[in-house]
N, C-alpha and C positions, 0 to 999 in steps of 0.2 A: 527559805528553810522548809524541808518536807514534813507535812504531815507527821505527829507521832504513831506508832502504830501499838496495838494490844492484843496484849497473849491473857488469856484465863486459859489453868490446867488443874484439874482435880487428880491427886495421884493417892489412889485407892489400892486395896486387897482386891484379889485379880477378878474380874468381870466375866460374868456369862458370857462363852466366845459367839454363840450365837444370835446374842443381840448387840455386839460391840459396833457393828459397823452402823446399825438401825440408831443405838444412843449417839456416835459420831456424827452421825447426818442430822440429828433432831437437834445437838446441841450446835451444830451452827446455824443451821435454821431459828433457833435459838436468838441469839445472836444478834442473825440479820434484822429479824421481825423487832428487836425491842431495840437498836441504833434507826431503822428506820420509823417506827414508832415514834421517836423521840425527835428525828429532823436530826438525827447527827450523821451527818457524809461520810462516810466510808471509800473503801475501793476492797481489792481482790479477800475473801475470805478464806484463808489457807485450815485445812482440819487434820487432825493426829490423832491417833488411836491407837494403843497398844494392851495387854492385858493386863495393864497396873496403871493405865492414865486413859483421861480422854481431854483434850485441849484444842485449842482453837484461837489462831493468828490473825486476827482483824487488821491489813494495812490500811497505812495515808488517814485514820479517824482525825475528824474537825475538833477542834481543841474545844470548841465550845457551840452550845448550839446558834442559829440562828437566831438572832431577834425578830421581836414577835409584836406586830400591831394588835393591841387591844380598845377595846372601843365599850364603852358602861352607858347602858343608859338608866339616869337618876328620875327623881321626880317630875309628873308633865309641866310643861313652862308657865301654866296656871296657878299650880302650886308652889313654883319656884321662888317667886318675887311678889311683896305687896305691889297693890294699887302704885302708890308711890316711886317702885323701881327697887326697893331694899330689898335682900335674900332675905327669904325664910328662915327658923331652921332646918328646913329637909332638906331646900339646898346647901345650908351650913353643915349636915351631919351629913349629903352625898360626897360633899367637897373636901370633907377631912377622909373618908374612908378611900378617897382614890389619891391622897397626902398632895393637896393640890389645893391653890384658895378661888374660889367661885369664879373669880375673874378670870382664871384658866381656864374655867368650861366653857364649853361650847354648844349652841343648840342643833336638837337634832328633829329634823323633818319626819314626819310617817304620816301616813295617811289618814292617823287618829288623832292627828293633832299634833303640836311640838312638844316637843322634851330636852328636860337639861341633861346635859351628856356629857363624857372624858371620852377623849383620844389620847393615845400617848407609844410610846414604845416599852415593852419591857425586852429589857437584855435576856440576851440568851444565855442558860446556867454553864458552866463549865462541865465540858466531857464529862472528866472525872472526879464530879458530883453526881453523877448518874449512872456511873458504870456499874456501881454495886446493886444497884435496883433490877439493870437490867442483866446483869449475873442473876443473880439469887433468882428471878423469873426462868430464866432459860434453863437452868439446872430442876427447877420445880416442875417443869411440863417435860419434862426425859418420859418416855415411852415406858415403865417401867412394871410389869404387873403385879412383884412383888417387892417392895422394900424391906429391908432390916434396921435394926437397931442396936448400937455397940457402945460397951461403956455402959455408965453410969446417966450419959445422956438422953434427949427426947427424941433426940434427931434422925431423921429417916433419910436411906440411902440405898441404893443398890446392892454395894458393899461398903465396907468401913471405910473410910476418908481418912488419910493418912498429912494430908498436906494441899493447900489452896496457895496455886500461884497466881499475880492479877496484876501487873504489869503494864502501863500507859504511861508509852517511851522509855525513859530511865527511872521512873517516878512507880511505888508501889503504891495500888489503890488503896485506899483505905478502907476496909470493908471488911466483912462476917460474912463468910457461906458455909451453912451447915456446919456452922459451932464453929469453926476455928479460922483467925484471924488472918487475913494475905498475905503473902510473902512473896520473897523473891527464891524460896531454894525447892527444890526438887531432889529426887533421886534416880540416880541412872540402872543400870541391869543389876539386877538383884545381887549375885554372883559377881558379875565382872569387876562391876562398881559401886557397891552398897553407901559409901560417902555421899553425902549431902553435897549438890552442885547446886550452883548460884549461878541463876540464869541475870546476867547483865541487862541485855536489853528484848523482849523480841522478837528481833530479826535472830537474836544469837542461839534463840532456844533450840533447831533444829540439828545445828552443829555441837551446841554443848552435848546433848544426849548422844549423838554421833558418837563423840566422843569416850562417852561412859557407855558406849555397846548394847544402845536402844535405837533403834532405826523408827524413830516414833510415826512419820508418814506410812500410813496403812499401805494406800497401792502401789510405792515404793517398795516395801517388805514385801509383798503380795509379789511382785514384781520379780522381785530378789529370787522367793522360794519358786517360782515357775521354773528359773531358769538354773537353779541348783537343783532342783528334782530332775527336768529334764536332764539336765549332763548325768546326773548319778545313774539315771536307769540308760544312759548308752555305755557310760564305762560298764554296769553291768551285764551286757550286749543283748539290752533292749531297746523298748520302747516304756517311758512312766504313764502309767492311765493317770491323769489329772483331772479328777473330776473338779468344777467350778467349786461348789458348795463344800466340798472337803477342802479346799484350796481355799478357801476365807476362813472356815473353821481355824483352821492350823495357822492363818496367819493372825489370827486372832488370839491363838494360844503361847505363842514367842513374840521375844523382843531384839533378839540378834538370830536367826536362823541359820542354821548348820546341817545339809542335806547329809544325812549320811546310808550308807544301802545296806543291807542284810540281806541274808537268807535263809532260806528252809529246807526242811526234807523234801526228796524229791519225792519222794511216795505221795505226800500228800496233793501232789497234781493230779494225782487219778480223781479226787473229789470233784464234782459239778464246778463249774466257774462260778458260779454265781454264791458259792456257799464259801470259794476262799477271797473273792471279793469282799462278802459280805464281814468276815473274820479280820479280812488286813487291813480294809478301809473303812469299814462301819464301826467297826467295837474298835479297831488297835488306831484309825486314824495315820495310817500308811499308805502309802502309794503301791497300787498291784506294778509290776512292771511286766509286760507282754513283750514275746517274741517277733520276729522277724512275719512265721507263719499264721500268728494273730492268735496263739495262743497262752494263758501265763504262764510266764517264766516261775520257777521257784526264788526270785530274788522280791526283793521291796524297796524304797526307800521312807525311810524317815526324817522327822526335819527335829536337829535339837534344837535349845535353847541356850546354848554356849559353845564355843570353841575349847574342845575339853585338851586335856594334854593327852590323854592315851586315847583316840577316837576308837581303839579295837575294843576296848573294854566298851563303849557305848555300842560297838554294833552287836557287841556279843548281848548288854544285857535287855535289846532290843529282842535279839534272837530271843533268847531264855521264854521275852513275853509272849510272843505268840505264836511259840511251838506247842505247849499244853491248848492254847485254843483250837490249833488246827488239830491235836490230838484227840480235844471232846470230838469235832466235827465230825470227823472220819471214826469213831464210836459209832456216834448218831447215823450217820448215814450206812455202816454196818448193820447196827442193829433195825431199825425202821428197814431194810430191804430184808431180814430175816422176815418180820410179820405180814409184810403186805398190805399192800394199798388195800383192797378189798377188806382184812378184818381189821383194818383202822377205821374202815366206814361203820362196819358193823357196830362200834362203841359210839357214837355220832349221837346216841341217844344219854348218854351219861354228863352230855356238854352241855351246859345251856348257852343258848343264845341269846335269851332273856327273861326275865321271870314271869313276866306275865304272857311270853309268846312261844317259850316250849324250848325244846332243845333241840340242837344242830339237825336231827335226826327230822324234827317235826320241821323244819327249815328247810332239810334240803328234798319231803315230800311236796311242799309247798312250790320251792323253784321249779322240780321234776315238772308236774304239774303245765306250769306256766311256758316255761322252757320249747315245749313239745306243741303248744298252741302257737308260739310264736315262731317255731321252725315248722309247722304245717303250715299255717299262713304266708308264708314266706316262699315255701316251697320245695324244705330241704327235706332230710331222709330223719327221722326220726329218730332210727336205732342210735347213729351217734352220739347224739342229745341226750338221750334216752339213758345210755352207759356213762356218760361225761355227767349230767347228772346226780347219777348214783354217785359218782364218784368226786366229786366236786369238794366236798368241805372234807374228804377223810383227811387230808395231810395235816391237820388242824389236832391230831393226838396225837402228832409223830413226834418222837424227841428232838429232832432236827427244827422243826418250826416250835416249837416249844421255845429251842434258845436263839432262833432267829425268825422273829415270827415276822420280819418284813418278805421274807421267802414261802410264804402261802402261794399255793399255785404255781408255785416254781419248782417246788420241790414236791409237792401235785404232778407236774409233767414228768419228770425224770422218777416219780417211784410207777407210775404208770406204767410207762417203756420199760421199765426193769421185770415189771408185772407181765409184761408181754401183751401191751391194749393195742389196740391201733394204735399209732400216729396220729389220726384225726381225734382221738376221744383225749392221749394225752394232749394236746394242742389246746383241746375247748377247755381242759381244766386250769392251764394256764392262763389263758385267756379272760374267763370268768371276771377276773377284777380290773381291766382295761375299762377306760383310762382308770389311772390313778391315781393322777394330778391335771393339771391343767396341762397341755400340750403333748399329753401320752401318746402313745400311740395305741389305735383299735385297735379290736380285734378281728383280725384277718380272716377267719375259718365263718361259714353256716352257722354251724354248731356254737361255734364261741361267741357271736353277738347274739344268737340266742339264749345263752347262757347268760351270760354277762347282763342280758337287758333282764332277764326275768331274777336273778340276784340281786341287782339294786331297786326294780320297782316292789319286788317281797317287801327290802329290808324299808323302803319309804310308805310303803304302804303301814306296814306292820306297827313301825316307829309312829306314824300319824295316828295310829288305831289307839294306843295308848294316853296318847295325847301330850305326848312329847315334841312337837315339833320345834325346828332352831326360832330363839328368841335375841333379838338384835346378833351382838358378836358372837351367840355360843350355840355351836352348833354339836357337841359331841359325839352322835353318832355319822357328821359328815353327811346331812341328806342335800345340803347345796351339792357338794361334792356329786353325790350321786343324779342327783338329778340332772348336772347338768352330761354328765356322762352318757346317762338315756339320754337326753338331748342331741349330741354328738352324734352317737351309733347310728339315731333315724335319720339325721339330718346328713351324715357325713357319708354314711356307706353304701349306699345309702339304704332305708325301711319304709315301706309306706306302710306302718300299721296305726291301725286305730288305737291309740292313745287313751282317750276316753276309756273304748271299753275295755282294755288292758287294768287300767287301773281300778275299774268299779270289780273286776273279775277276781284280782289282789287283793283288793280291801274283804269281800267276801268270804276271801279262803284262811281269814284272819281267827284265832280265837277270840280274839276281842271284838267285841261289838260297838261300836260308837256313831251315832247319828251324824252325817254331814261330813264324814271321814272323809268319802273319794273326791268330793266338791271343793274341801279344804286341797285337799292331795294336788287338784286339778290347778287352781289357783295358786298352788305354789309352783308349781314345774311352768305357769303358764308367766308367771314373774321372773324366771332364768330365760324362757323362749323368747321372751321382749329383748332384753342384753341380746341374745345370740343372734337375732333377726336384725339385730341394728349392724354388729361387726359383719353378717353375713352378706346382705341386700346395699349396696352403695346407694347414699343419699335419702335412704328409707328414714321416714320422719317418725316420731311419734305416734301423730294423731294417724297414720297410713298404716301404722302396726297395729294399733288402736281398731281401728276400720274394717284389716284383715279378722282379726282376734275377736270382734264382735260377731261376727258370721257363726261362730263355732268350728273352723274347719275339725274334720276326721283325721288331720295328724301333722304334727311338725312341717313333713315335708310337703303338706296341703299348705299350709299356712305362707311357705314357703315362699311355692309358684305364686298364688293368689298377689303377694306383698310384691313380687317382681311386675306382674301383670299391672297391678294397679302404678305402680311407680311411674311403668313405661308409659301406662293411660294418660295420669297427671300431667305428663311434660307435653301435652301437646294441648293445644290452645281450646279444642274442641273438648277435650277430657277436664279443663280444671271450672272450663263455663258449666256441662253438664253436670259435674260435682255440685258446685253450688248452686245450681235449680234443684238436684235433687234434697242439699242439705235445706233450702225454702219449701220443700214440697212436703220433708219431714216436720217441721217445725209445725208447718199448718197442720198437719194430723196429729201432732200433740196435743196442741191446743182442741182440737174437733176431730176425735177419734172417730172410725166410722167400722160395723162392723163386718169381721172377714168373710164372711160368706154373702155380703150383702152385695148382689150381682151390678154389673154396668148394664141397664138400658139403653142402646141407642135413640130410641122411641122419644126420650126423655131430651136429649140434646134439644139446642136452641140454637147456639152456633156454631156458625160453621169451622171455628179453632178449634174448638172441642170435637165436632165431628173426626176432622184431620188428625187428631194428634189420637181416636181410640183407632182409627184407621190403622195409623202408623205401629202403634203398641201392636195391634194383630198380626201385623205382616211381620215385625221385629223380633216378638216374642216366640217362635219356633227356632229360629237361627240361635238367641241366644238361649233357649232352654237346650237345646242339643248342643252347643257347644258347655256347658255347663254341666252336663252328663259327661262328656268325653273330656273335663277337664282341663278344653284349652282357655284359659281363663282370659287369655289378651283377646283370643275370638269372638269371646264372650262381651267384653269391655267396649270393644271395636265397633259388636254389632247393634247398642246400646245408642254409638253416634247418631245413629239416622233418628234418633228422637231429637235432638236438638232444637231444632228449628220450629218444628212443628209443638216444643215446650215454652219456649220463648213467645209464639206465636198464642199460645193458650194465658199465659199470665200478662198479655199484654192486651188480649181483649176481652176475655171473660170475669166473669163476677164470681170468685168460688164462693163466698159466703153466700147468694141466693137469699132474697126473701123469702122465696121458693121452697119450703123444706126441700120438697122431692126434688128437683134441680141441684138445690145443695149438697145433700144426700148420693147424689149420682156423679155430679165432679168429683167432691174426693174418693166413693170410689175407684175412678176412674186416674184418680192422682194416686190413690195407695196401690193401684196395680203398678201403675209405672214407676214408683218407690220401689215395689218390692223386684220389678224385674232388673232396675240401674244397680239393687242392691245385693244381687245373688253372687258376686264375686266378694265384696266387703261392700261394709255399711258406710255408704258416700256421704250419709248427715250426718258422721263426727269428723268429719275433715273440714277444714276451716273455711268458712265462706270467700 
């Protein structure tokens, strides 16, 4: 006979669509963690989600757990028995507390002597005797940042809990979650089938809701609406943009989906794409449908949540919604090209950007500023910068990013071009906030990575000045964000600039004053650069990041090469022996610092290892100080080998400690030079011996 299997399902008032699928994964993780926990056997864990339940199908569970060897040790064997061989009482009160009489026990050997001891077996509790512990757990750890409260109750929940199903095999568990008692009945689609359904067994849950016109499997429904959206946007002779994240959205907001298409005024196609995108799939949660030529279409599709009997009244009162929004849009984008980009900049000063760091206006003299050092170092033409710039935060008063303010810089570019700017200036104003997530794409233009780099080292700078920086999860103004984006730009576009004095340059141009700003500043981007040098460099370890990063290199993409160079070092037999003479050569000058300017005498040598190996340093140390200068760091590492030998040879027959001060005195000089020459690519004494 198979295994019983169980279902637990919480059927709630509808769930945040954006954390439905994060609470589905966590509640069968859930799940898994407290059967395995407990040694109860399992097999496949099936999950459901929809925006009135979240449930979870455990098959094949072990009807009871395992039995379990236990083992007590009582009083030592000295204390157990008289002289004569009689129990004690402590072996008469060990022997009742393991319900067992003395003569059961058994002795147990250790190393401190013997003791009286129980062996025995305890049986393993039944499944479901522990099902409800380990429900009531897995529901308690849901991901949840806010819970409510409903009712007259104490109970806390996402949203209100309507019904607990709990289910092992035909058998209801006996159990309490979140105030109300298990059952076996649920409810199927609001609308279709509002009657209470009695899940039998199960296996039977996913068919009964089937049934009542809930398609409770997430990626099934996800599934479902891919491929009802696509068909609707070719019947309306296109193509459906599907973005991923809108497409779990909406499938997290129905429970039987019903694609159906609308449309709009044509007129409203004259708007920017990116403003009726923003309008169909951001606020209204529709699908754009584009043309053949890759343009949109004036069509959409929607996805409902029933099979209605008139679908035209549903498309019409789809249409009704988001005709007034594209009608503000095309307002806003009317009106904002009457005034112009130029005296939208002009009011830049009426905005704050923070209160204790000035307003947009003092913000965007600040980028100007930085912007212009970072495209002269570079190499680019100024005047771009220069206008892109100025121009940079004005879309920030426009009516149009007022009601969609994910379109900063976007609608930056197009009032630009309407203004009659270059190309290149609207380009760098777009650009400016690249990346803006993880796996964004840069900014393509001169202009626009200068831009962009000197906008978020302001806004990290500025943020740090205050003394806001992110504290564990909370980061509000996004300076991880940002900083790993500076990150990026130098490392990916690639930038060799100076980092360091970028940021002491920002912190500076701060109203704020704060001791130890750029240093803190420094150490956080230098904690995003460790993550990115591990994905970036293959096989790169730790403590080799560690090594590079102690040097101080002058920029990202210093740190970069150095961590390549040193990798390629390591793997060869010659580079990981030298490593560790040099990490013994540091160690001894911890312990017996010697001072920097205090010279090598040869005069002073005695012998002839030590002679050889200052020989060697002199003839070595040219090669690699010039390759050090021209930054080829592997040349540099390379020409480091010919000390080997002649290192080996020295701690194999001299004395550095010297009774001799001055002998002593003069080796480790002679050891801190060749320290510091093994160590001018990175610092070879924190890599592991």
């Amino acid at each position: 006979m198979a295994a019983p299997d169980l279902l637990f399902e919480l059927l709630t008032e509808e769930l945040p669509p954006r954390s439905l699928e994060a609470l589905s994964i966590a509640l069968a993780e859930g799940f898994a963690a407290g059967l395995d926990s407990a040694a109860i056997g399992h097999g496949r864990i099936r999950r459901f989600a929809t925006p009135r339940r979240l449930a979870v199908l455990v098959e094949h569970c072990a009807e009871r757990q395992p039995d379990r060897t236990i083992e007590r040790r009582g009083p030592p064997r000295t204390a157990a028995y008289t002289t004569d061989g009689q129990p004690t009482q402590a072996a008469l009160a060990f022997a009742r507390s393991c319900g067992v009489a003395v003569t059961d026990l058994v002795e147990i050997a250790t190393e401190k002597g013997a003791w009286l001891g129980y062996r025995g077996i305890e049986p393993g509790a039944a499944t479901i005797e522990r099902l409800g512990a380990i429900a009531e757990h897995a529901v308690a750890a849901l991901p949840a940042a806010r819970r409510m409260r409903w009712g007259a109750g104490e109970v806390e929940f996402v949203r209100p809990v309507h019904r607990v199903v709990m289910l092992f095999g035909d058998e209801v568990v006996p159990c309490t979650i979140l105030g109300l008692p298990a059952g076996r009945e649920t409810a199927g689609h609001r609308f279709h089938a509002p009657r209470p359904i009695r899940i039998r067994t199960p296996r039977s849950y996913p068919g009964a809701l089937r049934r009542a016109k809930v398609l409770a499997d997430f990626g099934e429904r996800r599934e479902r609406i891919r491929a009802e959206v696509a068909a609707a946007g070719e019947q309306a002779g296109g193509h459906a943009l599907i973005e991923a994240a809108l497409l779990d959205e909406v499938t997290a907001l129905v429970e039987w989906p019903v694609a159906v298409a609308g449309r709009f005024e044509e007129r409203y196609r004259r708007l920017p794409r990116e403003v009726i995108v923003a309008t169909v799939q951001d606020h209204q949660r529709y699908f754009p449908v584009q043309t053949p030529d890759g343009a949109l279409s004036a069509s959409f599709v929607t996805v409902a949540n029933l099979v209605s009997r008139d679908p035209q009244r549903v498309r019409e009162g789809n249409e009704r919604v988001v005709r007034p929004r594209l009608a503000d849009a095309e307002f806003f984008w009317n009106q904002d090209r009457k005034r112009g980009l130029a005296d939208c900049a002009a009011r830049l000063g009426e905005v704050t950007f923070q209160g204790k760091l000035g307003s947009y206006a003092d913000k965007t003299a600040r980028v100007r500023a930085l912007a212009l050092e970072i495209e002269r170092a570079t190499g680019g033409g100024a005047s771009t910068v220069e206008r892109a710039a100025a121009l940079a935060k004005a879309d920030l008063v426009t009516a149009m990013v007022g009601e969609f303010p994910e379109l900063q810089g976007t609608m930056g570019r197009y009032y630009a071009l309407d203004a009659g700017e270059p190309p290149a200036v609207a380009d760098a104003i777009e650009e400016q906030y690249r990346p803006r997530f993880a796996g964004d794409a840069l900014p393509r233009t001169s202009a626009g990575r200068a831009l962009a780099l000197a906008d978020k080292v302001d806004t990290l700078a500025g943020i740090f000045a205050i003394g806001e920086k992110p504290t564990g999860a909370k980061d509000p103004f996004g300076l991880r964000r940002a900083a790993l984006g500076v990150l990026r730009i130098l490392l990916e576009t690639p930038l060799d600039l100076d980092l360091t004095g970028l940021l002491e340059r920002a912190v500076a141009a701060q109203p704020v004053v704060r001791a130890g700003t750029a240093a803190d500043l420094l150490t956080f981007i230098a904690d995003r650069l460790r993550g990115v040098l591990a994905e970036r460099v293959a096989a790169a370890t730790g403590d080799a990041i560690e090594a590079v990063l102690a040097v101080a290199p002058r920029s990202p993409l210093d740190a970069e090469a150095r961590l390549v160079a040193l990798q390629e070092f390591l793997s060869s037999a010659d580079g990981a022996v030298l490593a560790a003479a040099n990490k013994r050569i540091g160690n001894l000058l911890r312990k017996a610092p010697v001072a920097s300017g205090r010279p090598v005498d040869p005069a002073v040598f005695a012998e002839s290892a030590e002679r050889r190996l200052h020989a060697r340093y002199l003839e070595v140390a040219p090669h690699v100080g010039r390759a050090l200068a021209a930054r080829r760091y592997a040349d540099a590492l390379g020409a480091g080998r010919a000390l080997r030998t002649d290192v080996d040879a020295f701690f194999d027959s001299v004395l550095v400690m010297d009774p001799d001060p001055v002998r002593r005195e003069n080796r480790l000089a002679l050891l801190r030079d060749v320290h510091a020459l093994l160590g001018g690519v990175a610092d070879l004494s924190r890599l592991p011996g």
